[in-house]
DOTI-18243 format. One record per atom (N, C-alpha, C, O): residue in one letter; x, y, z. Coordinates in pm, 1 decimal, m for minus. Example, Ala and Ser with C-alpha at 12.3 -4.5 7.8 and 13.67 -1.06 7.14 Angstrom:
<rs>
<r "A" <1319.0 m569.0 780.0>>;
<r "A" <1230.0 m450.0 780.0>>;
<r "A" <1320.0 m330.0 780.0>>;
<r "A" <1423.6 m331.9 846.5>>;
<r "S" <1285.0 m225.0 708.0>>;
<r "S" <1367.0 m106.0 714.0>>;
<r "S" <1290.0 3.0 787.0>>;
<r "S" <1340.9 113.8 803.9>>;
</rs>
This chain:
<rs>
<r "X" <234.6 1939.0 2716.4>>;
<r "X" <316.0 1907.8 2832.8>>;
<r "X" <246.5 1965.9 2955.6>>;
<r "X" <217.0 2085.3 2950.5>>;
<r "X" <216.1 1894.9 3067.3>>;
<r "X" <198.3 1929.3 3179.7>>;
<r "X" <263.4 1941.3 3284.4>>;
<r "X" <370.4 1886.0 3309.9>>;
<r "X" <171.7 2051.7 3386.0>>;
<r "X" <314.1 2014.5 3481.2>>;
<r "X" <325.7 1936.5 3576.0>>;
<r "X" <403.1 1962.0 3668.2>>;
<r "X" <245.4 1816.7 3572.6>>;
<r "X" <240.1 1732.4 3663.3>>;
<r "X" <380.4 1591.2 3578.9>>;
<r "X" <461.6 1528.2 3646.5>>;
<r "X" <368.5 1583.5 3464.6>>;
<r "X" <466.1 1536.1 3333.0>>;
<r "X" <613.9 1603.5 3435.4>>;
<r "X" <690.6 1536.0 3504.0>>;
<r "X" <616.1 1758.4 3413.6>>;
<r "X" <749.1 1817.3 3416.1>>;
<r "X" <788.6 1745.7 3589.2>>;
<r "X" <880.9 1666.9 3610.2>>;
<r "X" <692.6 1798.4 3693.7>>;
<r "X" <755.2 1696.7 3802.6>>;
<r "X" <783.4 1575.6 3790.7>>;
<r "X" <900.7 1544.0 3810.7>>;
<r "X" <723.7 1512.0 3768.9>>;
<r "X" <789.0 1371.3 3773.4>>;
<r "X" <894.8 1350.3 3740.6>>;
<r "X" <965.6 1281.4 3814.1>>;
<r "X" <949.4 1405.3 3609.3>>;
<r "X" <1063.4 1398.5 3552.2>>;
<r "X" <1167.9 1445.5 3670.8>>;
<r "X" <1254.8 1377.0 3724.7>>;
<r "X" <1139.0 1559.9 3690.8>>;
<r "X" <1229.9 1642.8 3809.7>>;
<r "X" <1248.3 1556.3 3899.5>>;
<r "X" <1364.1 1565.6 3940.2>>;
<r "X" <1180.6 1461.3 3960.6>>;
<r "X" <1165.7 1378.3 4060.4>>;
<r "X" <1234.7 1247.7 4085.6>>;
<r "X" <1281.9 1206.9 4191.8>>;
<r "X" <1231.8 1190.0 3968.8>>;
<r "X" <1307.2 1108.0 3886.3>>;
<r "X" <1440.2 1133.6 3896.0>>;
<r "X" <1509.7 1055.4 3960.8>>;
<r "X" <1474.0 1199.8 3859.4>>;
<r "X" <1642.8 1267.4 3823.8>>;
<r "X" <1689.7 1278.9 3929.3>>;
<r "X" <1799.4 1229.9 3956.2>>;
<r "X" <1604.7 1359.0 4030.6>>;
<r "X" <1652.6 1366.9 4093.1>>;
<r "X" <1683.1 1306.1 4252.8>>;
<r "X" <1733.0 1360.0 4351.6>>;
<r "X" <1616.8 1138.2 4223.4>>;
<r "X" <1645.3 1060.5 4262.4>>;
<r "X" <1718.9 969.5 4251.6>>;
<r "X" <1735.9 875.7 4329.5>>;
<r "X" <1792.7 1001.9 4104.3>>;
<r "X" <1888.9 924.5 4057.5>>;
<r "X" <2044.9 1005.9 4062.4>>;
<r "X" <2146.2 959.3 4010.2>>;
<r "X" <2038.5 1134.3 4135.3>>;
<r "X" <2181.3 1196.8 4122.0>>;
<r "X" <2266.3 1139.3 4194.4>>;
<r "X" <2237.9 1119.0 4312.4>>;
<r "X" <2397.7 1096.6 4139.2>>;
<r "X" <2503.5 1044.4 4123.2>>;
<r "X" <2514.8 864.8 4094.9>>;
<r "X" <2605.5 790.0 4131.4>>;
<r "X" <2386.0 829.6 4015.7>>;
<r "X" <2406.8 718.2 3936.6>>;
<r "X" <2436.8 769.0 3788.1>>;
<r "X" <2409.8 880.3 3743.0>>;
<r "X" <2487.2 682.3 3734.5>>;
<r "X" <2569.1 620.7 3682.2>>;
<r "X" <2481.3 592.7 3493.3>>;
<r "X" <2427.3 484.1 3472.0>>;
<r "X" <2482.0 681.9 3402.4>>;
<r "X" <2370.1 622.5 3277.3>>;
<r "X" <2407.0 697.6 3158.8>>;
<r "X" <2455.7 809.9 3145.6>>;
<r "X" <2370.4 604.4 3071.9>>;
<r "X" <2416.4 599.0 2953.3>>;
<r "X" <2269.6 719.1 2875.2>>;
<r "X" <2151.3 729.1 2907.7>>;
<r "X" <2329.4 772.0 2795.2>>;
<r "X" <2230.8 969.6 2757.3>>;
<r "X" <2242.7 881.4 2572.0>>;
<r "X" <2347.3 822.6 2544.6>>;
<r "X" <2159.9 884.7 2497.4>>;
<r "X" <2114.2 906.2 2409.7>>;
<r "X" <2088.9 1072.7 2354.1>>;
<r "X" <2016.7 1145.4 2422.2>>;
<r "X" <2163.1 1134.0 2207.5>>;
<r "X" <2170.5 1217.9 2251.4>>;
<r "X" <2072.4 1254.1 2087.8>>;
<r "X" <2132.0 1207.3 1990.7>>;
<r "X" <1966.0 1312.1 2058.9>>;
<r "X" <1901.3 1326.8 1923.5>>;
<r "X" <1956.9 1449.0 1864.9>>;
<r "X" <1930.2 1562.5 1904.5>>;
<r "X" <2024.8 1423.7 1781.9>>;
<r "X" <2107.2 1541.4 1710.3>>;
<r "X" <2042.6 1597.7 1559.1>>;
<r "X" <2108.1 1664.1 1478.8>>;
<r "X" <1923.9 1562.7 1543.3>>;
<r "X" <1867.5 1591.8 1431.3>>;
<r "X" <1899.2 1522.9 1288.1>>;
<r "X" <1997.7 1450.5 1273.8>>;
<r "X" <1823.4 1546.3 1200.5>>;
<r "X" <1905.2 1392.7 1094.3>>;
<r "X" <1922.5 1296.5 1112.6>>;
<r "X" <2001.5 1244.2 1034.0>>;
<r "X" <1880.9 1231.6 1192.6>>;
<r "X" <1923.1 1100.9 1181.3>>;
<r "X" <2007.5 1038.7 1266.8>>;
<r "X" <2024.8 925.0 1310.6>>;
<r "X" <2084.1 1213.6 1284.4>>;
<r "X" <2209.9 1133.4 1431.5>>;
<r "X" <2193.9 1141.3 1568.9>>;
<r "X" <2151.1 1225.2 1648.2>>;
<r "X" <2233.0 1047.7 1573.3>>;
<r "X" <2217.0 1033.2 1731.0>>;
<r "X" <2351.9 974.9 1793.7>>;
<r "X" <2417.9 882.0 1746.9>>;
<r "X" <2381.7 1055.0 1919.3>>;
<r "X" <2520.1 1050.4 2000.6>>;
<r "X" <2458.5 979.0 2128.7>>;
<r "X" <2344.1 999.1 2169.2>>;
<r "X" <2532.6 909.8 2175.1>>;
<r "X" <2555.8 789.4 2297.4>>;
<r "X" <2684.8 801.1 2352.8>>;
<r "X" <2794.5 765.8 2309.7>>;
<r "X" <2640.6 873.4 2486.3>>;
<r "X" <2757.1 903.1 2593.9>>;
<r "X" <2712.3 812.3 2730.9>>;
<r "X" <2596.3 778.3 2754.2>>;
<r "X" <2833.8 779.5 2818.9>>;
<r "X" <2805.7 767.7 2924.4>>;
<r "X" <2865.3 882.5 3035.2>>;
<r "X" <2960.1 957.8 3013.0>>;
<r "X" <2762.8 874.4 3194.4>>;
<r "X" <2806.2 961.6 3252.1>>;
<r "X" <2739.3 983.9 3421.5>>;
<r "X" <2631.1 925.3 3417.6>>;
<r "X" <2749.4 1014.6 3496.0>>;
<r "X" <2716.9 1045.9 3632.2>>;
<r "X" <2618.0 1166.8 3624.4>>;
<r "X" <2636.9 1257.2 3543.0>>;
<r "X" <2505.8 1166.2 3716.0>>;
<r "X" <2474.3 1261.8 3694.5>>;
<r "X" <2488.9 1345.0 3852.8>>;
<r "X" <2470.3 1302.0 3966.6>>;
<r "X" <2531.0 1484.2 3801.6>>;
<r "X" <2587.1 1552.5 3920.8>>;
<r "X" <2508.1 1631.6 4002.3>>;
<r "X" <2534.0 1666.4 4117.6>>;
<r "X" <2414.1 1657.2 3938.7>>;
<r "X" <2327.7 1780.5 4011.5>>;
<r "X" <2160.3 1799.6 3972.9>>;
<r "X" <2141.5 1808.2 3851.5>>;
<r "X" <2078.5 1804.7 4029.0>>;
<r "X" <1942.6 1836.6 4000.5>>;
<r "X" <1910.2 1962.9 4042.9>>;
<r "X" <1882.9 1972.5 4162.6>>;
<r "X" <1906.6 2050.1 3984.4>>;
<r "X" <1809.2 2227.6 3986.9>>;
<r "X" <1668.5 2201.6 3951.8>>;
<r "X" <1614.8 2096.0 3918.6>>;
<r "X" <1616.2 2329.3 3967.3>>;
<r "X" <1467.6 2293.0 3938.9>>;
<r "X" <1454.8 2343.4 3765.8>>;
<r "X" <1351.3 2329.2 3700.7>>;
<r "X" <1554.8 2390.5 3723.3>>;
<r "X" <1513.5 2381.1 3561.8>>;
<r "X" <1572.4 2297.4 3483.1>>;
<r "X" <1536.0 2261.8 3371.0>>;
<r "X" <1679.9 2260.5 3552.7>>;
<r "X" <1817.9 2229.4 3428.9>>;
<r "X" <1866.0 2106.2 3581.4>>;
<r "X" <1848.4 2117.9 3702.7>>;
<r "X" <1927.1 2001.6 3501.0>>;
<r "X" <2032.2 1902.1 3545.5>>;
<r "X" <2133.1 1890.6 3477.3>>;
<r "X" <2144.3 1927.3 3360.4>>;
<r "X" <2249.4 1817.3 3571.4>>;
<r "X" <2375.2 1814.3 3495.4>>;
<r "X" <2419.6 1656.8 3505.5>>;
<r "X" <2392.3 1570.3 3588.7>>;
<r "X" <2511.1 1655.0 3369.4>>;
<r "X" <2555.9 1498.4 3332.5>>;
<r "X" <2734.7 1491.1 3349.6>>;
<r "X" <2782.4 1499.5 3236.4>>;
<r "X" <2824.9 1480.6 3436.4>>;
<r "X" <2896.1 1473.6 3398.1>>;
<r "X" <2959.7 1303.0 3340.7>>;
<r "X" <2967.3 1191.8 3393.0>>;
<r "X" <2996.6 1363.7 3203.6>>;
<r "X" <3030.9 1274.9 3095.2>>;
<r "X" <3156.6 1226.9 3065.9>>;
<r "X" <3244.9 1307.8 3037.3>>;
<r "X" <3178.3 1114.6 3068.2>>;
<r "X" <3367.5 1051.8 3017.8>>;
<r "X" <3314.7 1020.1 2921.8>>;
<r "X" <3208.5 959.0 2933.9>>;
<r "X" <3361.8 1045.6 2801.6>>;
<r "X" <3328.1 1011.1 2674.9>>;
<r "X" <3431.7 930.3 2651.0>>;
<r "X" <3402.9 818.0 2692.5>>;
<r "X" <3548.2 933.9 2599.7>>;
<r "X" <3641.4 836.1 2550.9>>;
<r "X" <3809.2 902.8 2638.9>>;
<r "X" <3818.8 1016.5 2685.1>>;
<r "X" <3886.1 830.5 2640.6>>;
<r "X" <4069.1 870.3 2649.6>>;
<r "X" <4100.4 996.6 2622.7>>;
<r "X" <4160.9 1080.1 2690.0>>;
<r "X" <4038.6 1003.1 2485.8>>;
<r "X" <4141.2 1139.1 2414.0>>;
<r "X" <4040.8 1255.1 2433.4>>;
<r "X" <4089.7 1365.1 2408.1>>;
<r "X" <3869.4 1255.5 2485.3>>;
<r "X" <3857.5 1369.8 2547.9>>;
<r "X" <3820.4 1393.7 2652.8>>;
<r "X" <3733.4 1317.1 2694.0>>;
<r "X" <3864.7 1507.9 2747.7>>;
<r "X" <3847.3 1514.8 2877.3>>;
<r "X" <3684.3 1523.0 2930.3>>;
<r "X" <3584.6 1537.7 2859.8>>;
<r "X" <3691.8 1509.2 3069.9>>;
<r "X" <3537.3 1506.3 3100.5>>;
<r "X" <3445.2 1610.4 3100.9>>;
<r "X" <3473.8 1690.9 3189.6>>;
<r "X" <3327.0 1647.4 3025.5>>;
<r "X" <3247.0 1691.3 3055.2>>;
<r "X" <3164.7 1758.4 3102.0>>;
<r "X" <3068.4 1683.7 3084.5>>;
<r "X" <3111.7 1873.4 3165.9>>;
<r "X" <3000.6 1890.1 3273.0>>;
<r "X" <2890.9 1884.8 3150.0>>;
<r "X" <2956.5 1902.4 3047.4>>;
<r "X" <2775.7 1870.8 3122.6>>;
<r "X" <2637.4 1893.6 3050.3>>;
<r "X" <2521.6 1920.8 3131.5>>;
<r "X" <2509.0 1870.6 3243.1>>;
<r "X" <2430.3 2003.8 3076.4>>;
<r "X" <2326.9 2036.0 3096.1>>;
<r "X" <2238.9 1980.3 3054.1>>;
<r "X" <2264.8 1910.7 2955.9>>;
<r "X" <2077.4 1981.1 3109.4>>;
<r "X" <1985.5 1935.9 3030.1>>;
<r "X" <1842.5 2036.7 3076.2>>;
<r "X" <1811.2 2108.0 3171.5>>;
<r "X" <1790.2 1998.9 2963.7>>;
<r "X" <1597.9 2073.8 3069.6>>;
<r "X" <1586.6 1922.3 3074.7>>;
<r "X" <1647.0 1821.1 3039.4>>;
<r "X" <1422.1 1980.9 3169.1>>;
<r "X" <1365.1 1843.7 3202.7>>;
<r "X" <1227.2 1809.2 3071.0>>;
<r "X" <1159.8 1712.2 3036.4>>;
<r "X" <1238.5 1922.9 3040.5>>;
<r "X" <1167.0 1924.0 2900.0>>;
<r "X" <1261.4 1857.3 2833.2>>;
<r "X" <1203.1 1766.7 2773.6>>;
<r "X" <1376.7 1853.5 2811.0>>;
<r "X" <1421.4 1720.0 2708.7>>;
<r "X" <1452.2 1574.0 2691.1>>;
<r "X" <1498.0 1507.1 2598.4>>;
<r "X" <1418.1 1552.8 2791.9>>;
<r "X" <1358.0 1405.5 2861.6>>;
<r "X" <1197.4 1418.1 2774.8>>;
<r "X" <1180.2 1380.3 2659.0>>;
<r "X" <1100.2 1474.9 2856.0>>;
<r "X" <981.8 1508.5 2797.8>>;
<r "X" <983.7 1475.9 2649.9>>;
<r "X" <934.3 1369.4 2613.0>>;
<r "X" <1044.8 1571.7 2550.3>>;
<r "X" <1016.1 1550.9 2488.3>>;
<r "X" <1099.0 1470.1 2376.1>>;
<r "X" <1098.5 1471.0 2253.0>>;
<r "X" <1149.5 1420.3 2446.1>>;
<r "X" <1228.1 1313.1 2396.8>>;
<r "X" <1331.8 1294.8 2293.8>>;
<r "X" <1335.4 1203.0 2211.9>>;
<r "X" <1468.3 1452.1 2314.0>>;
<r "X" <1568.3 1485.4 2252.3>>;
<r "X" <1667.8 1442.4 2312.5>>;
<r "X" <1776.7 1471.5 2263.1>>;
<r "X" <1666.0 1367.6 2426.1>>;
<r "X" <1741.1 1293.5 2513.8>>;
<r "X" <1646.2 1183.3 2588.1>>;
<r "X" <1536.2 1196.5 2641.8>>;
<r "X" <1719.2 1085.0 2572.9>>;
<r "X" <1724.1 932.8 2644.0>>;
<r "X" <1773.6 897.2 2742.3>>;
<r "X" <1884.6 858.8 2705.3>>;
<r "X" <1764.1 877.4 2889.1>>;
<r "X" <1871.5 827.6 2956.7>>;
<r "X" <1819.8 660.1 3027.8>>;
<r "X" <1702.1 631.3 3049.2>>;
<r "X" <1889.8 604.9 3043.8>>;
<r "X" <1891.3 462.0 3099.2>>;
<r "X" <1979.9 433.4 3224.8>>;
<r "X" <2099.3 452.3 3201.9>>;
<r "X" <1953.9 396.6 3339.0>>;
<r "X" <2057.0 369.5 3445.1>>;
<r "X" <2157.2 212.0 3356.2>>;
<r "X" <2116.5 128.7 3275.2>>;
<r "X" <2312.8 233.8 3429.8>>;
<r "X" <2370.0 147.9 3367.5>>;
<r "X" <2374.4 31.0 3493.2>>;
<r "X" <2426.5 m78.8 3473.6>>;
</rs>
């Protein structure tokens, strides 16, 4: 990983705060979770997703690195 890799990512994101995208989420084994959500905030280590997952649970705040984009334990897609 470089850090020309880690900006971009940062850059990215954080040109996209407060759209609107669906997070792929790699849970190890095999599973994988699919949320949608806004994203609220860009820091320089960590971003945040806030997430409506379904009715019956309330919303969200999430974190992420930008290393997990990188390395690809999270997915995100604009919706």
């Amino acid at each position: 990983m470089e850090r020309e890799d880690f900006d971009k990512v940062r850059e990215s994101v954080r040109a996209q705060c407060g759209s609107r995208v669906v997070i792929q989420l790699d849970k190890g084994r095999n599973k994988v979770d699919i949320q949608q959500g806004v994203i609220q905030e860009a820091y320089p280590s960590v971003f945040t997703i806030l997430v409506d997952d379904t009715e019956t649970c309330p919303s969200q705040l999430l974190s992420f690195s930008y290393t997990d984009i990188i390395t690809k334990e999270i997915r995100m897609k604009l919706c």
